[in-house]
N, CA, C and O atoms as CSV, one atom per row, in Angstrom:
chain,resi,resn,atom,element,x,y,z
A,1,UNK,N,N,104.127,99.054,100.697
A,1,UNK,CA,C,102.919,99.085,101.510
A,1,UNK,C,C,101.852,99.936,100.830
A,1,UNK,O,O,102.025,101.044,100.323
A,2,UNK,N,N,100.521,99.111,100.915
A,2,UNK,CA,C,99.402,99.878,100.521
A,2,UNK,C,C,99.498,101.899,101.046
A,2,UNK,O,O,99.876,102.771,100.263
A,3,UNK,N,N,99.219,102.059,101.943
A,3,UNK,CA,C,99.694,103.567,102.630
A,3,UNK,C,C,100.571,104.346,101.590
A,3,UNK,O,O,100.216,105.359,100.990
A,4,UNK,N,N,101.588,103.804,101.496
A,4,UNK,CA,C,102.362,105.339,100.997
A,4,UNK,C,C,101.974,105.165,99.568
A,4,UNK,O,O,102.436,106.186,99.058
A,5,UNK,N,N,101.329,104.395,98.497
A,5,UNK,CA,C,101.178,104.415,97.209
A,5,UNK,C,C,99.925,105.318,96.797
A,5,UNK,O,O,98.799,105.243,97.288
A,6,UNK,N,N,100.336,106.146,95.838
A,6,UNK,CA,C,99.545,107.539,95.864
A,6,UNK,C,C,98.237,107.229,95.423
A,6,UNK,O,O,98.125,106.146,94.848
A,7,UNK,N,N,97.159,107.965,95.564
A,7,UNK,CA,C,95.714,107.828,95.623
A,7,UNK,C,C,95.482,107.262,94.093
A,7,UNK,O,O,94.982,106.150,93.927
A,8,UNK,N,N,95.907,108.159,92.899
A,8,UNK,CA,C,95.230,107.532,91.342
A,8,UNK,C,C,95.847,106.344,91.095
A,8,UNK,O,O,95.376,105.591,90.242
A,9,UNK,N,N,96.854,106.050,91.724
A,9,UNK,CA,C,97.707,104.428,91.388
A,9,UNK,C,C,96.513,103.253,92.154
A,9,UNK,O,O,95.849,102.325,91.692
A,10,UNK,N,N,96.639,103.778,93.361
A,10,UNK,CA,C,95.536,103.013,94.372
A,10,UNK,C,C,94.422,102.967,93.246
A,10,UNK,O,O,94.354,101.828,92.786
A,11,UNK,N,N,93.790,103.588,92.830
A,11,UNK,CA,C,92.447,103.688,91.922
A,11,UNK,C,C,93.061,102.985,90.816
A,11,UNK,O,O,92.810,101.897,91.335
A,12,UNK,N,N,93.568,102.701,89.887
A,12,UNK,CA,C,94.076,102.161,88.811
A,12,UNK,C,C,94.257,100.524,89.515
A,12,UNK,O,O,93.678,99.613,88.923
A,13,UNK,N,N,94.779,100.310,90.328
A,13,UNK,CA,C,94.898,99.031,90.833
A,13,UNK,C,C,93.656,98.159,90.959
A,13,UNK,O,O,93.433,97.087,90.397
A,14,UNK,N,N,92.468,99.221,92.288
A,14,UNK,CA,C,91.184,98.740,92.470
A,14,UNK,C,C,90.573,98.329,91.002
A,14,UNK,O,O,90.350,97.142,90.765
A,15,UNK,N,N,90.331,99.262,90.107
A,15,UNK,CA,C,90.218,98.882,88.949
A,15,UNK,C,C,90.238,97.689,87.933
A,15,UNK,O,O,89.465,97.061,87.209
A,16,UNK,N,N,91.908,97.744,88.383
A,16,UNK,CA,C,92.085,96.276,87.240
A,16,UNK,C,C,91.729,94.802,87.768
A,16,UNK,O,O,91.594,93.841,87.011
A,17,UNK,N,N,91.623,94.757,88.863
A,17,UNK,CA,C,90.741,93.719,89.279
A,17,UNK,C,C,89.459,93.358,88.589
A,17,UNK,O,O,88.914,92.259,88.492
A,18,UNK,N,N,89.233,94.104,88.299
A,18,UNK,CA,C,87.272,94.060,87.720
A,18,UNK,C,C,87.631,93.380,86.299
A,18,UNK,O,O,86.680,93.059,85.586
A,19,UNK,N,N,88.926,93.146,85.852
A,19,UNK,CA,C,89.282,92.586,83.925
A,19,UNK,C,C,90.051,91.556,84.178
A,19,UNK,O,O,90.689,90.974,83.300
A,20,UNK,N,N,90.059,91.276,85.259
A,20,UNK,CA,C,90.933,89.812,85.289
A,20,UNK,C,C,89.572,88.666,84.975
A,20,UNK,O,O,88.591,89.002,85.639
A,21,UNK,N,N,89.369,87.645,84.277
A,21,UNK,CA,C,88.610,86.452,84.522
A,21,UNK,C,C,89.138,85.890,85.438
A,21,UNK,O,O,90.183,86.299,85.945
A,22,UNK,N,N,88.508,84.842,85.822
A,22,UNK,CA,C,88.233,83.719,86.791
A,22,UNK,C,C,88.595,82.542,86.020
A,22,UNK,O,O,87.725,82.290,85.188
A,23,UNK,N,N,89.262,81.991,86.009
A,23,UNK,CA,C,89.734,80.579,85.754
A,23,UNK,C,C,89.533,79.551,86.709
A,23,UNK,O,O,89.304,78.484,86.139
A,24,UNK,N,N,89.531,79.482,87.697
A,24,UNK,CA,C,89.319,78.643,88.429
A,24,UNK,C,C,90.650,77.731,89.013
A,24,UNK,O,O,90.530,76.899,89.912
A,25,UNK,N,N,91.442,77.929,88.590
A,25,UNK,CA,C,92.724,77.737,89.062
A,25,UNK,C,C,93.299,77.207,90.180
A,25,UNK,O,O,92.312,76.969,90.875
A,26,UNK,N,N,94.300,76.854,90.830
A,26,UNK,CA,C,94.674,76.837,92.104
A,26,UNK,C,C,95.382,78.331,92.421
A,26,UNK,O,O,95.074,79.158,93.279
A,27,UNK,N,N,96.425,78.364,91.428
A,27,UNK,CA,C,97.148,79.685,91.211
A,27,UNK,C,C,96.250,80.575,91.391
A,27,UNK,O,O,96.310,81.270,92.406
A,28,UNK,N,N,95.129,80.771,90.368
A,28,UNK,CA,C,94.285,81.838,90.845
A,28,UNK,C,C,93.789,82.144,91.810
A,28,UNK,O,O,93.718,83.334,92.117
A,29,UNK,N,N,93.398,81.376,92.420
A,29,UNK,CA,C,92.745,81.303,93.748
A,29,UNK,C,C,93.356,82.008,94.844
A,29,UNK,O,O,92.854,82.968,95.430
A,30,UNK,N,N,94.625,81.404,95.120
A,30,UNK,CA,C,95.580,82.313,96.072
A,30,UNK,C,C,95.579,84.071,95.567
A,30,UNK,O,O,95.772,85.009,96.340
A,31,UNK,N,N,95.235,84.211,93.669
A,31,UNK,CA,C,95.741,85.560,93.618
A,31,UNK,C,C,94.238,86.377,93.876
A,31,UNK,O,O,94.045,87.506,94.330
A,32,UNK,N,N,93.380,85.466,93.458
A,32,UNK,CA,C,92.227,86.177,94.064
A,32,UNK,C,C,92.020,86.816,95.654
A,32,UNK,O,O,91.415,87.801,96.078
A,33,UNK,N,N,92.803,85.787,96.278
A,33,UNK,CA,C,92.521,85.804,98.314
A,33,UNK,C,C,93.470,86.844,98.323
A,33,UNK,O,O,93.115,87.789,99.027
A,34,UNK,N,N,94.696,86.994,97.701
A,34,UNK,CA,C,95.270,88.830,98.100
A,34,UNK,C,C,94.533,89.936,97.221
A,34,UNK,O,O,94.758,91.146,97.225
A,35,UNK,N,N,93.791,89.377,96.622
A,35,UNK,CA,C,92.657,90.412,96.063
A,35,UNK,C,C,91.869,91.183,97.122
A,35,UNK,O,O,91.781,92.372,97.426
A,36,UNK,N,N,91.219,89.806,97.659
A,36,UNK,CA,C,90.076,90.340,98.625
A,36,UNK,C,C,90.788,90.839,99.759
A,36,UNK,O,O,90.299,91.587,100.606
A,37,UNK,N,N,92.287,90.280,99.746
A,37,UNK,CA,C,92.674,90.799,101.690
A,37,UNK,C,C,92.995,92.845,100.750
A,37,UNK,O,O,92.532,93.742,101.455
A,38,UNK,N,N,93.329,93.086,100.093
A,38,UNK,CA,C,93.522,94.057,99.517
A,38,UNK,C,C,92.498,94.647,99.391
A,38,UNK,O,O,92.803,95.787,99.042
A,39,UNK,N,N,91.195,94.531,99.485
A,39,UNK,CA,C,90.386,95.056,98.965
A,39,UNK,C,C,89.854,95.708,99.868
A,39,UNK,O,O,89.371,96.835,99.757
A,40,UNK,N,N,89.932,94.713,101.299
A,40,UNK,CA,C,89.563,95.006,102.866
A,40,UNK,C,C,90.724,96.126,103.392
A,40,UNK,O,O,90.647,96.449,104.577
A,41,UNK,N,N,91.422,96.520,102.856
A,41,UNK,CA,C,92.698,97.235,103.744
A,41,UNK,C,C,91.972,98.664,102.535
A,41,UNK,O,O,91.738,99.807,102.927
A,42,UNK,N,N,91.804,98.287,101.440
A,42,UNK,CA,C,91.541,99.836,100.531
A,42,UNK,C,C,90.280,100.301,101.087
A,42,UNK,O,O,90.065,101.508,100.979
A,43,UNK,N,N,89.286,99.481,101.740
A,43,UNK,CA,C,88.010,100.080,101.844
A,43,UNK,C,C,87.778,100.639,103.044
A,43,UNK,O,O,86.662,100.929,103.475
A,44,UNK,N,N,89.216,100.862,103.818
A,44,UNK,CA,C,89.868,101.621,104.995
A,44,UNK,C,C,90.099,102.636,104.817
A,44,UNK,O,O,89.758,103.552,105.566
A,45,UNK,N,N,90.867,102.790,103.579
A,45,UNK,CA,C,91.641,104.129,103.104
A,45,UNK,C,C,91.461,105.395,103.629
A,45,UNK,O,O,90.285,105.613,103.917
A,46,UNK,N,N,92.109,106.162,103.818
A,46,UNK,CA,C,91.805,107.593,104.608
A,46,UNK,C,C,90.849,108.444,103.371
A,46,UNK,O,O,89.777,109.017,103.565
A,47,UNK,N,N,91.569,108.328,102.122
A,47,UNK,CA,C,91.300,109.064,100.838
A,47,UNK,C,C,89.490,108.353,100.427
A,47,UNK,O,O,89.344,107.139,100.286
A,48,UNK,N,N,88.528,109.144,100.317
A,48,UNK,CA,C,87.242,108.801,100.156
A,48,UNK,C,C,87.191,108.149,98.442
A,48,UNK,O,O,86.528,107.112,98.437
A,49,UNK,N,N,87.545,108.391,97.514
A,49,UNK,CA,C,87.352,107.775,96.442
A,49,UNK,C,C,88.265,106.534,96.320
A,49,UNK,O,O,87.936,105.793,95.394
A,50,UNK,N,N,89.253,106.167,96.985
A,50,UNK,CA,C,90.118,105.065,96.986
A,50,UNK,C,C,89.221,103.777,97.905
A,50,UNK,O,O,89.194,102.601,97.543
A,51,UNK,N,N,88.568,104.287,99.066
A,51,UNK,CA,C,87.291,103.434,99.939
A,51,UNK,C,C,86.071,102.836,99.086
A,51,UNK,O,O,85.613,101.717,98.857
A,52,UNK,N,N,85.725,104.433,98.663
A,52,UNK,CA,C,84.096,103.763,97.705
A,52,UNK,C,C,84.551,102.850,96.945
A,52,UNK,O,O,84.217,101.670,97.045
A,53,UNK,N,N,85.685,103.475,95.768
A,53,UNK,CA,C,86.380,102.281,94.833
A,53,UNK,C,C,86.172,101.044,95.416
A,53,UNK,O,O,85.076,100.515,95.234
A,54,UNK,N,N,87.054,100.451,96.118
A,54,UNK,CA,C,86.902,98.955,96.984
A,54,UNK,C,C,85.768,98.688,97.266
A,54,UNK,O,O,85.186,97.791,96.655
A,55,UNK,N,N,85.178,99.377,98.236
A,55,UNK,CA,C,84.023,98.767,98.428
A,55,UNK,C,C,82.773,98.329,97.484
A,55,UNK,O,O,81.994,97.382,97.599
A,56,UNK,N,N,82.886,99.610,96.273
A,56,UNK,CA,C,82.606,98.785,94.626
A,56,UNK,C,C,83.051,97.828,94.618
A,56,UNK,O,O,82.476,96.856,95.109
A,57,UNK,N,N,83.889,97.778,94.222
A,57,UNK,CA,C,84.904,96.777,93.179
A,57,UNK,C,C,84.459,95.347,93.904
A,57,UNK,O,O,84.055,94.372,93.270
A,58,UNK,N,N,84.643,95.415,95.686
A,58,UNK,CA,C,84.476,94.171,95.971
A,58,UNK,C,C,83.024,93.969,95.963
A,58,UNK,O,O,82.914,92.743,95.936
A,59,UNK,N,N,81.792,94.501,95.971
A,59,UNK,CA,C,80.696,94.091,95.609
A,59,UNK,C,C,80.364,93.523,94.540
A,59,UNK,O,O,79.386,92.779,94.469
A,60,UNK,N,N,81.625,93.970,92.939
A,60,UNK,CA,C,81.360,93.381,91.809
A,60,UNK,C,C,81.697,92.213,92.050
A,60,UNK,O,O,80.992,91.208,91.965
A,61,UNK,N,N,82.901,92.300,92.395
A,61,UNK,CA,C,83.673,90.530,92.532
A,61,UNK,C,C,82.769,89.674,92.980
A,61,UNK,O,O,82.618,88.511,92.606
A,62,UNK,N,N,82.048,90.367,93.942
A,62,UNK,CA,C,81.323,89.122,95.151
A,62,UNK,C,C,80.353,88.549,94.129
A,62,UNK,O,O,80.137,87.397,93.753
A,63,UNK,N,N,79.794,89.838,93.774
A,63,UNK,CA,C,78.185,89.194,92.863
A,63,UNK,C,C,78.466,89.185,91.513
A,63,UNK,O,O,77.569,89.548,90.751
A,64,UNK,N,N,79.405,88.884,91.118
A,64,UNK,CA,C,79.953,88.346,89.528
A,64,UNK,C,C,78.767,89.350,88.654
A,64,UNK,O,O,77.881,88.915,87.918
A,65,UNK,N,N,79.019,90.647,88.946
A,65,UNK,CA,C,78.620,91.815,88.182
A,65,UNK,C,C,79.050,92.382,87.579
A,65,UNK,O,O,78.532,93.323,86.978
A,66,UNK,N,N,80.893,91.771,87.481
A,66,UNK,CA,C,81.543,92.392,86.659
A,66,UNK,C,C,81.041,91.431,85.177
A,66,UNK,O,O,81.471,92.052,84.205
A,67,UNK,N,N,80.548,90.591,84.874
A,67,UNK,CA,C,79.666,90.018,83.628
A,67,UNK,C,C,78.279,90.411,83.212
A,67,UNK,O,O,77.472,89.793,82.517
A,68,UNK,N,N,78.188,91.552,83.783
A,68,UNK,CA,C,77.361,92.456,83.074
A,68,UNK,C,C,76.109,92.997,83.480
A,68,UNK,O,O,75.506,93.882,82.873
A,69,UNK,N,N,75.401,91.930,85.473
A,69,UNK,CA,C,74.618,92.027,85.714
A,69,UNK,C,C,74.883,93.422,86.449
A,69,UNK,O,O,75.480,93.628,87.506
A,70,UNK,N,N,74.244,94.347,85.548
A,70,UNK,CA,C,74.225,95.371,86.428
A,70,UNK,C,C,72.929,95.858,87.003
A,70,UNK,O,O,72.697,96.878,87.652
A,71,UNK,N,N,72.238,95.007,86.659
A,71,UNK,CA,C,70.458,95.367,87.530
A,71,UNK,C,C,70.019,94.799,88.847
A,71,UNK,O,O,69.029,94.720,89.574
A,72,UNK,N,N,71.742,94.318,88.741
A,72,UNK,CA,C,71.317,93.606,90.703
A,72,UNK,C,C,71.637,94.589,92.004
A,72,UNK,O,O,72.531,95.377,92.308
A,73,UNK,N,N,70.805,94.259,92.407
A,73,UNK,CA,C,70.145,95.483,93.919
A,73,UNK,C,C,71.389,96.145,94.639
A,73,UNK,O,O,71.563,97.198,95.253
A,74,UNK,N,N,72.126,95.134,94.316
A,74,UNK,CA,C,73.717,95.520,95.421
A,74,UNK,C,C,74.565,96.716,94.263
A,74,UNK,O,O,74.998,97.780,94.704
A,75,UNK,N,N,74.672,96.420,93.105
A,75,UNK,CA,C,74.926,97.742,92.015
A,75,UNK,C,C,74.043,98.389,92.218
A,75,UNK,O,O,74.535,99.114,93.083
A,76,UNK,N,N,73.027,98.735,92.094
A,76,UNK,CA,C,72.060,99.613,92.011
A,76,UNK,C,C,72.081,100.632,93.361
A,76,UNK,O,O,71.782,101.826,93.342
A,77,UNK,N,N,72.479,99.907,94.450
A,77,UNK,CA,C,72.726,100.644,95.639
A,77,UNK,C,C,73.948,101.780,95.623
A,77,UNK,O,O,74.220,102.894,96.072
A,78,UNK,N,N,74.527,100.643,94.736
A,78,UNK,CA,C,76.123,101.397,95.387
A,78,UNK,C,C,76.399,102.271,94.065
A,78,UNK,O,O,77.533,102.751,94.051
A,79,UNK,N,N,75.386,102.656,92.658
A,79,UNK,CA,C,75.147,103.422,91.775
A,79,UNK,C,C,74.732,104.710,92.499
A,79,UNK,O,O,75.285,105.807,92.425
A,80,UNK,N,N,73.553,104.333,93.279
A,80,UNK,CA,C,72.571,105.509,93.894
A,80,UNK,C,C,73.723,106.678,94.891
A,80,UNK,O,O,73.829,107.898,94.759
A,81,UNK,N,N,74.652,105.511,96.119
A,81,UNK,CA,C,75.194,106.203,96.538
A,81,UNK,C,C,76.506,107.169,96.018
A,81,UNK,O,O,76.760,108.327,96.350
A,82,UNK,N,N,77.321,106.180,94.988
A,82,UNK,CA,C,77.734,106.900,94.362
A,82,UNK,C,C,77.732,108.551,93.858
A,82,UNK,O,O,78.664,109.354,93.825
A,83,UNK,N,N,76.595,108.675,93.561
A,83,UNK,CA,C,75.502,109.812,92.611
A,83,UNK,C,C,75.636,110.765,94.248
A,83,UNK,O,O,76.082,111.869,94.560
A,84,UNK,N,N,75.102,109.839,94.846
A,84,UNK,CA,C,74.779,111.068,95.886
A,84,UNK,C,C,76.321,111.729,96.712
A,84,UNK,O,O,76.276,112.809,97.300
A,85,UNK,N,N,77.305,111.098,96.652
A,85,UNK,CA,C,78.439,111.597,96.828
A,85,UNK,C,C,78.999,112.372,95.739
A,85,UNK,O,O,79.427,113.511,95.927
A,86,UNK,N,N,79.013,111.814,94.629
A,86,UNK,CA,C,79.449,112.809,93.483
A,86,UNK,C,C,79.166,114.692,93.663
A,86,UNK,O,O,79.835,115.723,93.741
A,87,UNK,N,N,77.484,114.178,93.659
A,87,UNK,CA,C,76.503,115.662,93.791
A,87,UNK,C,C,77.233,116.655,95.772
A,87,UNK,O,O,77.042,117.827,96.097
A,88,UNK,N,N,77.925,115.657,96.508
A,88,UNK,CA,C,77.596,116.346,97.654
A,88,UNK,C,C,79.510,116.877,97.312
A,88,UNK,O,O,80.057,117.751,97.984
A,89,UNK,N,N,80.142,116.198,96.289
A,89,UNK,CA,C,81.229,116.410,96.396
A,89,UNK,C,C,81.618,117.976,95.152
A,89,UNK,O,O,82.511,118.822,95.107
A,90,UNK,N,N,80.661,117.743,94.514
A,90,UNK,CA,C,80.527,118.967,93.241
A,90,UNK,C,C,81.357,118.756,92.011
A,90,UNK,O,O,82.086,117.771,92.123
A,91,UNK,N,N,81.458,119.369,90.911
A,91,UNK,CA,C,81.841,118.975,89.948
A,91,UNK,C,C,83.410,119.543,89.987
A,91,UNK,O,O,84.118,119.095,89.084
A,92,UNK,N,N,83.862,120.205,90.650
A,92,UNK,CA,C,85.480,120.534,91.153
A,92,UNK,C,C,86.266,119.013,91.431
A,92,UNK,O,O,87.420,118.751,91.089
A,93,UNK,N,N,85.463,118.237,92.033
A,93,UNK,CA,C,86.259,116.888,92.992
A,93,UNK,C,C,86.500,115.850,91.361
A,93,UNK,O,O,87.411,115.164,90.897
A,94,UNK,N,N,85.341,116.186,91.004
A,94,UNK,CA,C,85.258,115.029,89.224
A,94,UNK,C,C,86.875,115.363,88.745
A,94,UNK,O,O,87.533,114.376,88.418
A,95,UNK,N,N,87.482,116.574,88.693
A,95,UNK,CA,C,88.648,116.362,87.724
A,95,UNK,C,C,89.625,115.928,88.420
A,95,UNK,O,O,90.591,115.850,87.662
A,96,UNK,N,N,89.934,115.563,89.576
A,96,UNK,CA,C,90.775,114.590,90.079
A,96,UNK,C,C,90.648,113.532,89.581
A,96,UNK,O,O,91.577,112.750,89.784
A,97,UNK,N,N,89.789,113.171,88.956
A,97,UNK,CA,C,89.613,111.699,88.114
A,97,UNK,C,C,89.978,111.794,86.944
A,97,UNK,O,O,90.180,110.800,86.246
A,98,UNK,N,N,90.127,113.027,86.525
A,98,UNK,CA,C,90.361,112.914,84.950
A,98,UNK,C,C,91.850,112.198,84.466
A,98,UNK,O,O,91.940,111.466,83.480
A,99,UNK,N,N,92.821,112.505,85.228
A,99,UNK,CA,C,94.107,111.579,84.981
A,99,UNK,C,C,93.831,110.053,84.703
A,99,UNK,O,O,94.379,109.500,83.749
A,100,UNK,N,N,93.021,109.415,85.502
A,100,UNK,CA,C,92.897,107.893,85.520
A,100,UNK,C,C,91.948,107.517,84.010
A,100,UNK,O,O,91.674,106.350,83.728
């Protein structure tokens, strides 16, 4: 179960979603739809960087930004807020990331 799997694994997971291509598949398709049901249960998460993660990640997926458009309004939003959580979280919270 999503729940008991520890927070940087959770983050490593959200992650590798963003390097899979799209084939178009049938197969894929199904693995994409436990993508997104996964993506909706992480952007629950109790843990605040395991939430934002998802809720990234699935904005890339949605707007096929993981190919590079990163000047579209929906990145750019979720850049800004980013920043502003980083700054409200201080540079102590950053090295919890440094493992990943």
């Amino acid at each position: 179960k999503w729940s008991v799997i520890e927070d940087p694994v959770k983050l490593r997971v959200l992650l590798a979603v963003l390097g899979i291509k799209r084939t178009g598949s049938e197969e894929q398709a199904a693995t994409w739809e436990a993508f997104n049901s996964l993506l909706k249960v992480a952007s629950k998460d109790q843990d605040e960087w395991v939430s934002l993660t998802a809720q990234i990640t699935q904005e890339i997926t949605e707007h096929g930004m993981s190919k590079g458009n990163t000047q579209h309004a929906a990145f750019t939003d979720l850049r800004q807020e980013l920043v502003g959580l980083l700054n409200k979280l201080g540079s102590s919270s950053l090295r919890d990331l440094q493992p990943l």
